[in-house]
N, C-alpha and C positions, 0 to 999 in steps of 0.2 A: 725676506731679505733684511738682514739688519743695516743700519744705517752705516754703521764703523767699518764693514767691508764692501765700501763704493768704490771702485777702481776709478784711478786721476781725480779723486773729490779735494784735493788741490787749487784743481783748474777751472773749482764751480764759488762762487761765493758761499754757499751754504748748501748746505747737504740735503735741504728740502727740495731747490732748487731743480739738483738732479735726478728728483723722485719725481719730480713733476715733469721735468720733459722727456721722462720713459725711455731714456739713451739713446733720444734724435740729435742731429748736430744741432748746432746754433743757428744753420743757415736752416735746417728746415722748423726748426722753430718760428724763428722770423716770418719766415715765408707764413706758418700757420697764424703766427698774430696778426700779422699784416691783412689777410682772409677774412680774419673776426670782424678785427674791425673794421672792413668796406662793407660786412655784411652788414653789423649792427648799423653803421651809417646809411648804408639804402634803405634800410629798414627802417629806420628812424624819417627819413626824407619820405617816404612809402605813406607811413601815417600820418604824419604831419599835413601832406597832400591831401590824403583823403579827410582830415577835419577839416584842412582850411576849405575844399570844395564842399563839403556839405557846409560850412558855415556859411559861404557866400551864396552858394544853391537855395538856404532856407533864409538870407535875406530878401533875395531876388524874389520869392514865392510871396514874401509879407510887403515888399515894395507893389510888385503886381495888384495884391488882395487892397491897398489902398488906392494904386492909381485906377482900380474898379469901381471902387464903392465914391469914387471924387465923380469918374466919368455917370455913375447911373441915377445920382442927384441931379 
């Protein structure tokens, strides 16, 4: 498909524009961005969670290993 015969390439800011959204409307464009990013953002909230629990699970394990080695003196 050449670029110079996009029908209504008018009504796109740029002519890449409408290569990339494969001749969906605008609404379900949106719709698909909006998708991304709740996904990328749970995703993101997902891992986060799981460092911060392991980070505070392997403090709690080395708080323990000390209030052990206080109590067995």
């Amino acid at each position: 498909m050449q670029i110079d015969s996009i029908p209504n390439a008018s009504t796109y800011p740029s002519k890449l524009i409408y290569i990339m959204d494969q001749g969906r409307t605008p609404g379900q464009v949106s719709a698909s961005n909006k998708m991304m990013v709740t996904f990328l953002i749970a995703m993101g909230i997902f891992v986060l969670g799981t460092y911060l629990y392991y980070a505070i699970e392997g403090k709690s394990n080395w708080l323990q290993s000390v209030e052990n080695r206080l109590k067995s003196k």
